[in-house]
N, CA, C and O atoms as a GROMACS GRO file, in nm:
protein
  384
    1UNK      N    1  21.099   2.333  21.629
    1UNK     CA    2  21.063   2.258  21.511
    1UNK      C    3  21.125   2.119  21.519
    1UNK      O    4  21.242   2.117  21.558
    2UNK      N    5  21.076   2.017  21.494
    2UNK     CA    6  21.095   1.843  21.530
    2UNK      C    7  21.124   1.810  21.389
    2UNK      O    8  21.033   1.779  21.311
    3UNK      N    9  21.285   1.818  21.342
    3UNK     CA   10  21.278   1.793  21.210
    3UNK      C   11  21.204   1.606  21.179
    3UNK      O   12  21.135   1.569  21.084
    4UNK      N   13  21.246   1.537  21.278
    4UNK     CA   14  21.214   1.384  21.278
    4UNK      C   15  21.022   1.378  21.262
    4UNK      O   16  20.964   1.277  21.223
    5UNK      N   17  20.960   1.487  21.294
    5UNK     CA   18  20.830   1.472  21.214
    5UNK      C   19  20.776   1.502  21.113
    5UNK      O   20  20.677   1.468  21.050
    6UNK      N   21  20.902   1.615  21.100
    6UNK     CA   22  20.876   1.685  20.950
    6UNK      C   23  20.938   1.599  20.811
    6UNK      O   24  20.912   1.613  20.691
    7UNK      N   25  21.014   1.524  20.868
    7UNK     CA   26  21.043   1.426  20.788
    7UNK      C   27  20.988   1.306  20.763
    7UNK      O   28  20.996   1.239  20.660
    8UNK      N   29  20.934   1.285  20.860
    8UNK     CA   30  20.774   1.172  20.881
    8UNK      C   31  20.712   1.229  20.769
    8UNK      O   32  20.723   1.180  20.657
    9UNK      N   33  20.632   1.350  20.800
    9UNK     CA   34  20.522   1.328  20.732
    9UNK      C   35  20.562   1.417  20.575
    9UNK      O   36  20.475   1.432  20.489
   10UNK      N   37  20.684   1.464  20.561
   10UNK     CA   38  20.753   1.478  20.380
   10UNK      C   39  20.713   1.276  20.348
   10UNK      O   40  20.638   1.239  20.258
   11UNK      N   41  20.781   1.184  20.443
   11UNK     CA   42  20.769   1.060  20.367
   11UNK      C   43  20.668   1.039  20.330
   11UNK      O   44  20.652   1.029  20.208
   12UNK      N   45  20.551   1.021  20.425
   12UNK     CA   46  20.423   0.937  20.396
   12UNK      C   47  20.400   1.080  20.260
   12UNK      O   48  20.378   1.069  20.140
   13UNK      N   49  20.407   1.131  20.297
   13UNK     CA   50  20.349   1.279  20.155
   13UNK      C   51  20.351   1.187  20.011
   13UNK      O   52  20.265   1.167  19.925
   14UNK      N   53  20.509   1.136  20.030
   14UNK     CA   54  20.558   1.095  19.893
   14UNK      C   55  20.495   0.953  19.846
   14UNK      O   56  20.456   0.915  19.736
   15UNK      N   57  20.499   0.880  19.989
   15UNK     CA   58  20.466   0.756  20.010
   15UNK      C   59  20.254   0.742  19.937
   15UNK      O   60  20.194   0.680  19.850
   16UNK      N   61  20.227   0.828  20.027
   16UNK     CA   62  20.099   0.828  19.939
   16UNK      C   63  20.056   0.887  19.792
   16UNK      O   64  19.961   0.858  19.721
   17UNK      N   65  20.187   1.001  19.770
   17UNK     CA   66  20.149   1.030  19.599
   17UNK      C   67  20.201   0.925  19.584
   17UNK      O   68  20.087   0.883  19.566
   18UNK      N   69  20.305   0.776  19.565
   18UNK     CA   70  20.338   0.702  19.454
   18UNK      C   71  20.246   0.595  19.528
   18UNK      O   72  20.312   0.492  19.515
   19UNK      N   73  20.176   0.574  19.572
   19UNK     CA   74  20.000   0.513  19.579
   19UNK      C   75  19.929   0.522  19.478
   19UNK      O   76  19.882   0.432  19.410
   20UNK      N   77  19.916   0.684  19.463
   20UNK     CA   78  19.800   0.714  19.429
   20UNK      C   79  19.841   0.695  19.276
   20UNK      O   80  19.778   0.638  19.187
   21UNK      N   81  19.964   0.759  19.273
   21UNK     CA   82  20.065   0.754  19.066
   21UNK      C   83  20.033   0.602  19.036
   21UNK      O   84  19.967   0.583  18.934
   22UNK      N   85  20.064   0.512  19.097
   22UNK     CA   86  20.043   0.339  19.059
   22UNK      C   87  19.924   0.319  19.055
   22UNK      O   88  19.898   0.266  18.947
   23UNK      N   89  19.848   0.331  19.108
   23UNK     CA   90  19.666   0.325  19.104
   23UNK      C   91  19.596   0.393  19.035
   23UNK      O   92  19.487   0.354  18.994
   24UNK      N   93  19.654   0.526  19.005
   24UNK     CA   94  19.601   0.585  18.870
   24UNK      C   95  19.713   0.497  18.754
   24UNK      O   96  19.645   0.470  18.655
   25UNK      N   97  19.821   0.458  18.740
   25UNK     CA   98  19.873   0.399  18.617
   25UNK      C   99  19.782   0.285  18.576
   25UNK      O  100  19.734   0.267  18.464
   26UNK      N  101  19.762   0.198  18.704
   26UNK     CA  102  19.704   0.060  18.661
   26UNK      C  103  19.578   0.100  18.625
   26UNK      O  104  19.552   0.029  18.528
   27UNK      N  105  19.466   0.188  18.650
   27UNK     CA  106  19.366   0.173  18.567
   27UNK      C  107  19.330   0.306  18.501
   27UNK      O  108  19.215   0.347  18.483
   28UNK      N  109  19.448   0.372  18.464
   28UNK     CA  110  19.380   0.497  18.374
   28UNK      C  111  19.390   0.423  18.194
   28UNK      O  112  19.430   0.309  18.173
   29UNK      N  113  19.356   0.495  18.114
   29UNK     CA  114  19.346   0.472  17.968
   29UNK      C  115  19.419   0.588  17.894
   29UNK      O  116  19.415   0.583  17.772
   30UNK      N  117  19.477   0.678  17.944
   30UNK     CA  118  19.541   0.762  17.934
   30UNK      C  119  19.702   0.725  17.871
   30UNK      O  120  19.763   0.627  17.913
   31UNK      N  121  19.746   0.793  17.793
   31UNK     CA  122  19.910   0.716  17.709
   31UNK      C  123  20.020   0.753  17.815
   31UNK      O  124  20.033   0.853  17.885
   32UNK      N  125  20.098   0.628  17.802
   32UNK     CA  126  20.202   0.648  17.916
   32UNK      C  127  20.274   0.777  17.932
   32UNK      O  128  20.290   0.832  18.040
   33UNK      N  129  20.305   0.809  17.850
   33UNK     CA  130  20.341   1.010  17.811
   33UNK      C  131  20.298   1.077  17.871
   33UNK      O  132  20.361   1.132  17.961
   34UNK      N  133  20.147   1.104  17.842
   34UNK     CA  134  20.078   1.222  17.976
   34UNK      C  135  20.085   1.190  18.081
   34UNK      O  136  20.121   1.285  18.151
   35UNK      N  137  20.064   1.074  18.154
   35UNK     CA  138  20.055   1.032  18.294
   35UNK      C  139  20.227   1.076  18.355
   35UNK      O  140  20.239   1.166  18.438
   36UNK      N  141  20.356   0.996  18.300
   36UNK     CA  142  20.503   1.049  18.296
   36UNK      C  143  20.451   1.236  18.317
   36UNK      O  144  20.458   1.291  18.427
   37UNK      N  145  20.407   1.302  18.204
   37UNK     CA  146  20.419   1.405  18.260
   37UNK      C  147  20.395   1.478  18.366
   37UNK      O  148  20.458   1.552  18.442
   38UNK      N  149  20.239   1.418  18.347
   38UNK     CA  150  20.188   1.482  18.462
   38UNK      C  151  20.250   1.442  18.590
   38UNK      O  152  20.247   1.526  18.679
   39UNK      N  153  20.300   1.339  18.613
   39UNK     CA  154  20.368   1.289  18.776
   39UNK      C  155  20.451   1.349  18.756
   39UNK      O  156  20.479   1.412  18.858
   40UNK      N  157  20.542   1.379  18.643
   40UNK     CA  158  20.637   1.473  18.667
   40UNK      C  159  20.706   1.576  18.736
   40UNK      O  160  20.810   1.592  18.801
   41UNK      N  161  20.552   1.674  18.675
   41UNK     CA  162  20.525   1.796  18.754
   41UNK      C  163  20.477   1.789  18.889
   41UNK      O  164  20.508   1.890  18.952
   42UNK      N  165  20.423   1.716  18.944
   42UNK     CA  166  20.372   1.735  19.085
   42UNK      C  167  20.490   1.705  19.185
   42UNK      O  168  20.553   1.599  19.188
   43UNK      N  169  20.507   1.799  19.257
   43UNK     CA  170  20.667   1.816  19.371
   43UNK      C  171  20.636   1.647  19.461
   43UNK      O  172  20.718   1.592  19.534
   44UNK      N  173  20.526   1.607  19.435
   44UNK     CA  174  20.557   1.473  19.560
   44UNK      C  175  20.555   1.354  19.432
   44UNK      O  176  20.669   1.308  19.432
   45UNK      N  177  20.484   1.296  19.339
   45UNK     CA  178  20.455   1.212  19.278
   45UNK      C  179  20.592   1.197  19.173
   45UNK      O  180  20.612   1.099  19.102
   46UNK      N  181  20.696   1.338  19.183
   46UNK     CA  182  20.799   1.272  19.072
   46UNK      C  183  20.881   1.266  19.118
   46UNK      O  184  20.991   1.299  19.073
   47UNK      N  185  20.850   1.205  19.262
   47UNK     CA  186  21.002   1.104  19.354
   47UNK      C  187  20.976   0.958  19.335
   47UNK      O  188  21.051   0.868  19.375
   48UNK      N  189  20.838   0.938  19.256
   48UNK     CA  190  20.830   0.790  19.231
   48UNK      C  191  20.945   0.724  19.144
   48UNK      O  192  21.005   0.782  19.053
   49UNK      N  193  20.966   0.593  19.184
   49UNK     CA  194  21.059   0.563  19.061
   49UNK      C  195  20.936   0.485  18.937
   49UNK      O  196  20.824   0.434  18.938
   50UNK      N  197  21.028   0.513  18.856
   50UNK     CA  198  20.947   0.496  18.697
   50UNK      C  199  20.927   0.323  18.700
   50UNK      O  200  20.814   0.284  18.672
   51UNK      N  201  21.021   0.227  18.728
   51UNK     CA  202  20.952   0.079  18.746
   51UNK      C  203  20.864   0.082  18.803
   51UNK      O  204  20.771   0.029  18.742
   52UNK      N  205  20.826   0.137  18.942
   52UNK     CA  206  20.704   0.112  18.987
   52UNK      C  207  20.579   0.183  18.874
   52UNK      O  208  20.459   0.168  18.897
   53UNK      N  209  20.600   0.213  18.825
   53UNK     CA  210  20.494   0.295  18.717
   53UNK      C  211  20.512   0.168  18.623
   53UNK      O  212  20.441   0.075  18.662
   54UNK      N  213  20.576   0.144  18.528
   54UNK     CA  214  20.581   0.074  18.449
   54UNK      C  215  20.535  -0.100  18.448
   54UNK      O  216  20.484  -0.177  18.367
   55UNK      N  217  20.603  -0.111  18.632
   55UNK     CA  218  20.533  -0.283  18.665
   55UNK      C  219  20.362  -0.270  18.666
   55UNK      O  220  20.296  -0.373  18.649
   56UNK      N  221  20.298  -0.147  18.685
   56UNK     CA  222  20.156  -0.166  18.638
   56UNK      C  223  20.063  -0.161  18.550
   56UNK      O  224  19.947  -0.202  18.547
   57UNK      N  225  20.158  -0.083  18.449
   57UNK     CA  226  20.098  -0.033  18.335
   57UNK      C  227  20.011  -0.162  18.293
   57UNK      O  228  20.015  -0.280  18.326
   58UNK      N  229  19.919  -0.077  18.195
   58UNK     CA  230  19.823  -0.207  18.132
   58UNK      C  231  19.850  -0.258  18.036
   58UNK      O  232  19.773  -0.349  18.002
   59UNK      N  233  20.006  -0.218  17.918
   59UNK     CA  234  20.052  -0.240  17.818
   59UNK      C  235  20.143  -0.309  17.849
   59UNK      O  236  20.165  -0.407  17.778
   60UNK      N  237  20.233  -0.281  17.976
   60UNK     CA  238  20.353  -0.335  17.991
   60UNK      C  239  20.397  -0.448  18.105
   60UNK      O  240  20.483  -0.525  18.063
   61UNK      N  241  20.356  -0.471  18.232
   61UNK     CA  242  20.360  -0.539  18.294
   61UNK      C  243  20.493  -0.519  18.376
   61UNK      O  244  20.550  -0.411  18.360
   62UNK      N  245  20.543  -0.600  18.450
   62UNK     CA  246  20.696  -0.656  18.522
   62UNK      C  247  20.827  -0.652  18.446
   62UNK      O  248  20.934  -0.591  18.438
   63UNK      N  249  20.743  -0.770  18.386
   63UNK     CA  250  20.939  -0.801  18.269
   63UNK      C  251  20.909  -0.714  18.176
   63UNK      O  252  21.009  -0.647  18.149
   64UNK      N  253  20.784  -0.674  18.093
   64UNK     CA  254  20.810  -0.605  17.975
   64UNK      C  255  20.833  -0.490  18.044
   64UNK      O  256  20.953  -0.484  18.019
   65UNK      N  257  20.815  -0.408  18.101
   65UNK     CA  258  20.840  -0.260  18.155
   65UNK      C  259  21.016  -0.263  18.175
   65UNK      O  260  21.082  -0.166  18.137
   66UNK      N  261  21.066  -0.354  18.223
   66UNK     CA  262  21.159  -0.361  18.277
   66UNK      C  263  21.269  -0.412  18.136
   66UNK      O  264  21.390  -0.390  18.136
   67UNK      N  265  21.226  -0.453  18.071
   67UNK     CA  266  21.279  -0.469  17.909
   67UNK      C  267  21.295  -0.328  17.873
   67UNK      O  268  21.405  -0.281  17.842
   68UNK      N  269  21.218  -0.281  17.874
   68UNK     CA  270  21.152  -0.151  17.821
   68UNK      C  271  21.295  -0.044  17.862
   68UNK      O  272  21.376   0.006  17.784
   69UNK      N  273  21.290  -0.036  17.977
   69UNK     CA  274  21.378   0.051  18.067
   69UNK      C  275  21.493   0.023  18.022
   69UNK      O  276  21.557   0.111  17.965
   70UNK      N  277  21.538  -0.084  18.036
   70UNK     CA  278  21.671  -0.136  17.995
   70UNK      C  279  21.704  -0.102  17.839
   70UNK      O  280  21.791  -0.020  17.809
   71UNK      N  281  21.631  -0.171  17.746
   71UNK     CA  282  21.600  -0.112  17.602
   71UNK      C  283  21.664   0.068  17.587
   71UNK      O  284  21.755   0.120  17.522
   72UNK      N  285  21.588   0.107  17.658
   72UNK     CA  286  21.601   0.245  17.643
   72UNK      C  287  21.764   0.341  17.730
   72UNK      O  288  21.788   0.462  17.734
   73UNK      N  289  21.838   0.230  17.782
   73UNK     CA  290  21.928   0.231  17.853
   73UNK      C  291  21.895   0.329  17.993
   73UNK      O  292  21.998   0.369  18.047
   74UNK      N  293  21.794   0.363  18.046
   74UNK     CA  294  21.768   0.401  18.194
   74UNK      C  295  21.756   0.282  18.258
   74UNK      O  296  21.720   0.167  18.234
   75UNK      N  297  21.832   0.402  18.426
   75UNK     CA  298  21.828   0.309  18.548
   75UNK      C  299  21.737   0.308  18.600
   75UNK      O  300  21.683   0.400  18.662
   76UNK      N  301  21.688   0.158  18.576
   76UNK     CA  302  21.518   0.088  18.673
   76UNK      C  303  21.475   0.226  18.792
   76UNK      O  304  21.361   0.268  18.815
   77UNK      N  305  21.567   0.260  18.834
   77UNK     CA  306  21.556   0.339  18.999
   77UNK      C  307  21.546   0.484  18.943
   77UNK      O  308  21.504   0.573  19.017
   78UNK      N  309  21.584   0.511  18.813
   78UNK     CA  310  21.511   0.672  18.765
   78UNK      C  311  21.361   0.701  18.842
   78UNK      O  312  21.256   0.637  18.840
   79UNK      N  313  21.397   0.820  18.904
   79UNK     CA  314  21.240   0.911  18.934
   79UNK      C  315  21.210   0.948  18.787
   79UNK      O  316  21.275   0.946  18.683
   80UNK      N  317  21.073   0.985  18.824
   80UNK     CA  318  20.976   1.000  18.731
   80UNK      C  319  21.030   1.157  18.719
   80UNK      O  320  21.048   1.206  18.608
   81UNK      N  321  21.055   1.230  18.834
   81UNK     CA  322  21.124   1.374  18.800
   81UNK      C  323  21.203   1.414  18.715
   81UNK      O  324  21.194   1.505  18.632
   82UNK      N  325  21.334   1.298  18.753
   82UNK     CA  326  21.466   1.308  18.647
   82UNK      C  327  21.458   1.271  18.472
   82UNK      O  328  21.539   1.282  18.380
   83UNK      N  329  21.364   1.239  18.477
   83UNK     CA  330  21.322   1.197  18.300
   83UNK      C  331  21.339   1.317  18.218
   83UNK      O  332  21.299   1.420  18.271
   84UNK      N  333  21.378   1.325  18.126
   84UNK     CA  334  21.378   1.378  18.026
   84UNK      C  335  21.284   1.380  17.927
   84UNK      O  336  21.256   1.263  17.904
   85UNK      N  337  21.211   1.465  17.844
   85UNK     CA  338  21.118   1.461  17.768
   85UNK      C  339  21.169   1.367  17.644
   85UNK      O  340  21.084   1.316  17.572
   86UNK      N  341  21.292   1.346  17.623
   86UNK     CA  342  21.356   1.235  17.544
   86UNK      C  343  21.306   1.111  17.577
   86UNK      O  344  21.261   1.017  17.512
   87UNK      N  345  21.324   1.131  17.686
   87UNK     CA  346  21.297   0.971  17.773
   87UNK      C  347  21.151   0.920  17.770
   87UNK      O  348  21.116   0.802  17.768
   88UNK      N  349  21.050   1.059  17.771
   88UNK     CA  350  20.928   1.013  17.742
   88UNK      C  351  20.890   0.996  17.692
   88UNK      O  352  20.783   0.936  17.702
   89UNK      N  353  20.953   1.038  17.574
   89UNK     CA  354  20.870   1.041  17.389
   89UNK      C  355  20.900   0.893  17.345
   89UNK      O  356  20.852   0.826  17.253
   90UNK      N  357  21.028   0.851  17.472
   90UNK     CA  358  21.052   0.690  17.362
   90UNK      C  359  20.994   0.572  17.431
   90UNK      O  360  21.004   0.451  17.408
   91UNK      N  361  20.923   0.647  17.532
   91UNK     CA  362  20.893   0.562  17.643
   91UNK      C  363  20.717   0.525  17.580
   91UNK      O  364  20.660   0.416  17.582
   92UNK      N  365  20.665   0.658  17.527
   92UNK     CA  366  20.557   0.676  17.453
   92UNK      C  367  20.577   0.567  17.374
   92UNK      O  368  20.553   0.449  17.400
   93UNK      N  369  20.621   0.613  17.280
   93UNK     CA  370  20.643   0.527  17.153
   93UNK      C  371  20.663   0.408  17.158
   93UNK      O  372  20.637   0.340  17.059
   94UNK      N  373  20.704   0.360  17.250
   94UNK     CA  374  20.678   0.197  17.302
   94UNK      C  375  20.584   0.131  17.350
   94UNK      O  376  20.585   0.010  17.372
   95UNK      N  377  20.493   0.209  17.372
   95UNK     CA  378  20.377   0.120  17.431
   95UNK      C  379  20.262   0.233  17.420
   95UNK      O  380  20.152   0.180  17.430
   96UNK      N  381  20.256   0.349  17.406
   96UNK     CA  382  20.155   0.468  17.388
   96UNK      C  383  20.143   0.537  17.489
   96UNK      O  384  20.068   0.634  17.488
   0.00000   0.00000   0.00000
């Protein structure tokens, strides 16, 4: 077993769910809440970190996402895994 490929392709795994999590953020219509959840749950998509989610959103942008985060006292570099349903409800409530 070649752990150095199996670790290759765990990366790109992750590397292409937080592709696909940012490209569904930037053009779904869906409230920031369900999408948080749902990446949540999926074992590859909730190693994304939550700025990269938030720099696309369609409500929030760069600096406001990043206001946002800070506001709410989380670290920019939080996965989308480690969130707390606390974290999402206020994350909701800020922008939907």
């Amino acid at each position: 077993m070649n752990t150095a490929a199996d670790d290759l392709t765990w990366v790109t795994a992750v590397r292409n769910a937080r592709v696909a999590a940012t490209n569904r953020m930037q053009s779904s219509h869906e409230s920031l809440g369900v999408l948080l959840r749902e990446f949540r749950g999926d074992p590859l998509a909730r190693w994304t970190y939550l700025v990269a989610l938030t720099d696309v959103h369609r409500c929030l942008g760069k600096v406001a996402g990043r206001r946002l985060i800070a506001s709410l006292s989380l670290d920019p570099l939080v996965r989308v895994g480690d969130l707390l349903d606390d974290n999402i409800n206020a994350l909701s409530k800020c922008c939907g």
